[in-house]
N, CA, C and O atoms as a GROMACS GRO file, in nm:
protein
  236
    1UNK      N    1   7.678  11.260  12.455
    1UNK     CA    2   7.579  11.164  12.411
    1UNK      C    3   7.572  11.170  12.259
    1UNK      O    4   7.561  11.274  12.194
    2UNK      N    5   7.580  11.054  12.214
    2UNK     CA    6   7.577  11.053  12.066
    2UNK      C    7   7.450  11.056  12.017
    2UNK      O    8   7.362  11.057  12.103
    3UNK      N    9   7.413  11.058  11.892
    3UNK     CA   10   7.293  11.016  11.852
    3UNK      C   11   7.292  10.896  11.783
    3UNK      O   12   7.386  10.818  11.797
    4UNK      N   13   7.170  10.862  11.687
    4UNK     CA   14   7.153  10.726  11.647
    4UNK      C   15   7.243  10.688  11.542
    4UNK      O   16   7.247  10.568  11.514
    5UNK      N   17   7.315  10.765  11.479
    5UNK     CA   18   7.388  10.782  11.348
    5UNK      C   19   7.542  10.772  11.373
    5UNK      O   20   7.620  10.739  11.284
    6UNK      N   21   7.594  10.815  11.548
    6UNK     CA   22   7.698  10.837  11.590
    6UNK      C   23   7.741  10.980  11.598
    6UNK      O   24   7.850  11.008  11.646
    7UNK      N   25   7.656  11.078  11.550
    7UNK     CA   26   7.696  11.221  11.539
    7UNK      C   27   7.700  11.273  11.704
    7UNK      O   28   7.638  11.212  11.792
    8UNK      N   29   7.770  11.376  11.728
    8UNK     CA   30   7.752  11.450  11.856
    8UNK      C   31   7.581  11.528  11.831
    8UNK      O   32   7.527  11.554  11.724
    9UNK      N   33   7.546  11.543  11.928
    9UNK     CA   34   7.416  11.613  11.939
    9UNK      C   35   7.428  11.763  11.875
    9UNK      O   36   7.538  11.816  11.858
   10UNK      N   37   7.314  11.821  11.843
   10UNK     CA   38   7.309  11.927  11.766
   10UNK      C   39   7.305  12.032  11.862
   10UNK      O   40   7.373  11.994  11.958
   11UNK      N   41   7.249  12.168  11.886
   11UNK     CA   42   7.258  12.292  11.928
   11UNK      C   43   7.162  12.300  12.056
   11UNK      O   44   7.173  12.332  12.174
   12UNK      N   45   7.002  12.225  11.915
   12UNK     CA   46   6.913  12.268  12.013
   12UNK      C   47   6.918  12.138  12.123
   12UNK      O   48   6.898  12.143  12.245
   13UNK      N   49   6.949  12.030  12.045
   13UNK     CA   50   6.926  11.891  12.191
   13UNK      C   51   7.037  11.932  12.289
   13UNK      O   52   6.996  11.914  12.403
   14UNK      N   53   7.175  11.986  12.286
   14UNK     CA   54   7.260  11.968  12.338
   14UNK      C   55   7.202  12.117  12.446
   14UNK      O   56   7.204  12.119  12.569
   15UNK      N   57   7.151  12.236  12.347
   15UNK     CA   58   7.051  12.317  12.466
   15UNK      C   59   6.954  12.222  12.547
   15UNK      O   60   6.994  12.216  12.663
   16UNK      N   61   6.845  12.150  12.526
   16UNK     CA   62   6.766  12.140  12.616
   16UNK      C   63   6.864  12.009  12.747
   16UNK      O   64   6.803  11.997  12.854
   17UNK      N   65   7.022  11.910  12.733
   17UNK     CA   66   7.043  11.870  12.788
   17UNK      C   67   7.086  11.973  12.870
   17UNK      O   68   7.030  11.945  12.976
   18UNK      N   69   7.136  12.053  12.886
   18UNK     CA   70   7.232  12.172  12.977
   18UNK      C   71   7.074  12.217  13.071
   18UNK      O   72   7.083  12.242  13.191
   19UNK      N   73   6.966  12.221  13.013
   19UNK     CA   74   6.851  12.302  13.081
   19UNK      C   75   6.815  12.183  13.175
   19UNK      O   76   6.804  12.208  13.295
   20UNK      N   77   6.800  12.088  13.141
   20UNK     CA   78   6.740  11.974  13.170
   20UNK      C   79   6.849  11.899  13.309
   20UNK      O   80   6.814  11.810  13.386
   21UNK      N   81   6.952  11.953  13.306
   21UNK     CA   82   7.080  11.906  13.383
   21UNK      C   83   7.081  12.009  13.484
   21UNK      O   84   7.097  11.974  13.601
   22UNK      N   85   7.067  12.135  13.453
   22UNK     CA   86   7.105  12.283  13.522
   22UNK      C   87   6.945  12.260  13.621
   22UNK      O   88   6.946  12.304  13.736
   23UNK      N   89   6.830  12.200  13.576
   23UNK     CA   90   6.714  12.236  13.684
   23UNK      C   91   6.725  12.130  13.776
   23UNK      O   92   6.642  12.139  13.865
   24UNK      N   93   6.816  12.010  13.786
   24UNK     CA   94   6.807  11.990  13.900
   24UNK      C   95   6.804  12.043  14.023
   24UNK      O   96   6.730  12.013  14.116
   25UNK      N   97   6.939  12.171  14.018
   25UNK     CA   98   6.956  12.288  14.133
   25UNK      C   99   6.852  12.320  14.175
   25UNK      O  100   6.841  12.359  14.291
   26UNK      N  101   6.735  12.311  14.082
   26UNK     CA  102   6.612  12.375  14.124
   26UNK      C  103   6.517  12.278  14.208
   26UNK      O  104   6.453  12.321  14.304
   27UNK      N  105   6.514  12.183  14.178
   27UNK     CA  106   6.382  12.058  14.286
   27UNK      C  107   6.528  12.031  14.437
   27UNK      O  108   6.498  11.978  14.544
   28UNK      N  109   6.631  12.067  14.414
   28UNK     CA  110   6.689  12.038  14.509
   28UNK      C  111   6.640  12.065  14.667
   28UNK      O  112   6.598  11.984  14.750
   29UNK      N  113   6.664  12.226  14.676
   29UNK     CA  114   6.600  12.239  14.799
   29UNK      C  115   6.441  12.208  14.835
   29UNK      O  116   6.401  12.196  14.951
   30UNK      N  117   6.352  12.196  14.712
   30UNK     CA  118   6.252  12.097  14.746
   30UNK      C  119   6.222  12.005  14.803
   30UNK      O  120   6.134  12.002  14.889
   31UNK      N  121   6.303  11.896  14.757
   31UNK     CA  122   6.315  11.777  14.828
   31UNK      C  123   6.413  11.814  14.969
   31UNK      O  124   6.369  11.763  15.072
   32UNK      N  125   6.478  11.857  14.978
   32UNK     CA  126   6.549  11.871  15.118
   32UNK      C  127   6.414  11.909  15.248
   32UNK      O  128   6.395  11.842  15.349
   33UNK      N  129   6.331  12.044  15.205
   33UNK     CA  130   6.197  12.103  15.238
   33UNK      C  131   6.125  11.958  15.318
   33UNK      O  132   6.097  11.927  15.434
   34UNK      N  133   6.112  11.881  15.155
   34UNK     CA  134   6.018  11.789  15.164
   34UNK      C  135   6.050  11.661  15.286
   34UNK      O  136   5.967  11.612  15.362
   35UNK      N  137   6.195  11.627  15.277
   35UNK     CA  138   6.260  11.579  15.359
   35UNK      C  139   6.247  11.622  15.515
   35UNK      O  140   6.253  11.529  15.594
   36UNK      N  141   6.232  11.736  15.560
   36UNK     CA  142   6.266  11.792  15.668
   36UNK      C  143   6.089  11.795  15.726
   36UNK      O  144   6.055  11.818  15.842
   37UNK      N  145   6.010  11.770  15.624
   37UNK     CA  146   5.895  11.791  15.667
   37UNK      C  147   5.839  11.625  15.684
   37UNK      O  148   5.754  11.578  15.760
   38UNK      N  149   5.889  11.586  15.624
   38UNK     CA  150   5.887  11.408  15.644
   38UNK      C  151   5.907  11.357  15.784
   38UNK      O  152   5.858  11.278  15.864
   39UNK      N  153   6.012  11.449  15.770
   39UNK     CA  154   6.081  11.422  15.941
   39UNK      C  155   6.013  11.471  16.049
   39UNK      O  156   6.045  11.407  16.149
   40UNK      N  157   5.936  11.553  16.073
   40UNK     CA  158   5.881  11.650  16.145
   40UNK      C  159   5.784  11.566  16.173
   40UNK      O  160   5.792  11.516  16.285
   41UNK      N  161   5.682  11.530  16.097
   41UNK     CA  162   5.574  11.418  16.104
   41UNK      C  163   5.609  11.280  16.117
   41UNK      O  164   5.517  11.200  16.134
   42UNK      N  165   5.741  11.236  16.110
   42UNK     CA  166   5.771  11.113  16.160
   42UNK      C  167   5.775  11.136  16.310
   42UNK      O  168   5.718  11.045  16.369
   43UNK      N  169   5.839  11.256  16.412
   43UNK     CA  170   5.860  11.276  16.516
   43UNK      C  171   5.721  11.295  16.600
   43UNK      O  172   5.682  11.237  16.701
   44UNK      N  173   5.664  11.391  16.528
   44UNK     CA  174   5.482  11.388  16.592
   44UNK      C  175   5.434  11.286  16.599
   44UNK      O  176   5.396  11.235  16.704
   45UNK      N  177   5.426  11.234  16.486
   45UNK     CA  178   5.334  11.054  16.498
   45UNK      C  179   5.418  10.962  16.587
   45UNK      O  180   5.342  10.872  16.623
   46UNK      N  181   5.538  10.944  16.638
   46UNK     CA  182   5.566  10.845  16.761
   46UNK      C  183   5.570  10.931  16.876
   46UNK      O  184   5.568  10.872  16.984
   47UNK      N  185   5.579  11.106  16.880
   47UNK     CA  186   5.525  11.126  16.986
   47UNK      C  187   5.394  11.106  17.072
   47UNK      O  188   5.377  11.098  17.194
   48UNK      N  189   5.286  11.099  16.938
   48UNK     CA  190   5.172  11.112  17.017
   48UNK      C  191   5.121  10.926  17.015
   48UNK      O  192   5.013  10.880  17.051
   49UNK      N  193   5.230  10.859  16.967
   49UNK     CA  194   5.190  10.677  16.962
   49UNK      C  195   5.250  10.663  17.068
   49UNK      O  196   5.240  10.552  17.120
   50UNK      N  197   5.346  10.783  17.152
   50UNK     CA  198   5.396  10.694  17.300
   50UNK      C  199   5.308  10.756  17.365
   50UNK      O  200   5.285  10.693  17.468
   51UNK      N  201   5.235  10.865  17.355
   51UNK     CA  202   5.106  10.924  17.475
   51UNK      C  203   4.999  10.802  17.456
   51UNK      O  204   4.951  10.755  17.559
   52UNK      N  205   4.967  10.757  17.351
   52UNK     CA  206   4.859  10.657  17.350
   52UNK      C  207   4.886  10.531  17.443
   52UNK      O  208   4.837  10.499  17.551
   53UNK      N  209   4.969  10.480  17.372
   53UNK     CA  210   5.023  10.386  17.460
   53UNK      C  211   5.062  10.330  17.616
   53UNK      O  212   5.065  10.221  17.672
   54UNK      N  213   5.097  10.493  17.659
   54UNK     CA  214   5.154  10.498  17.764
   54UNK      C  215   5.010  10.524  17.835
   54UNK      O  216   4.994  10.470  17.944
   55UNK      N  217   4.923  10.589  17.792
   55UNK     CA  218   4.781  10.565  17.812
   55UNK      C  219   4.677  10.435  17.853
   55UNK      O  220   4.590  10.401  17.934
   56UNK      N  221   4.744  10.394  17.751
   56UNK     CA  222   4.670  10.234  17.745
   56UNK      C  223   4.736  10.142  17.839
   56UNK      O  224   4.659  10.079  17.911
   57UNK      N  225   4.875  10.119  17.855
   57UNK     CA  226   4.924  10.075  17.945
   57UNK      C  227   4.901  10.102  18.131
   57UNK      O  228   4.931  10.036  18.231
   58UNK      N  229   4.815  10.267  18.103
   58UNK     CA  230   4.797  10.296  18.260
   58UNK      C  231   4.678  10.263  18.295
   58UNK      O  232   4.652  10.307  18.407
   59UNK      N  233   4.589  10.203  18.246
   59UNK     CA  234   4.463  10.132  18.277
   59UNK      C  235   4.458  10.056  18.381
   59UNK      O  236   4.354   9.997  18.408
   0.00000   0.00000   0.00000
């Protein structure tokens, strides 16, 4: 990434891109977590919308 002048980036910007690039690794398994827990509560909530249902239908 250049800067505004055309120069290559300096020490410290070209440090905080490497930090800033390298912590993705880190929210990764977060969101996977977060994902898997998404899922979990997608499966409960149409389990218990077919007990309702199937409820309501036996009237």
């Amino acid at each position: 990434m250049a800067t505004h002048d055309g120069n290559p980036p300096g020490g410290v910007e070209r440090l905080i891109e490497k930090v800033l690039f390298a912590a993705r690794w880190l929210l990764a398994p977060m969101y996977l977590g977060l994902s898997l827990a998404l899922l979990a509560l997608g499966l409960k909530f149409f389990e218990e919308a077919w007990h309702v249902l199937a409820g309501a239908f036996s009237m």
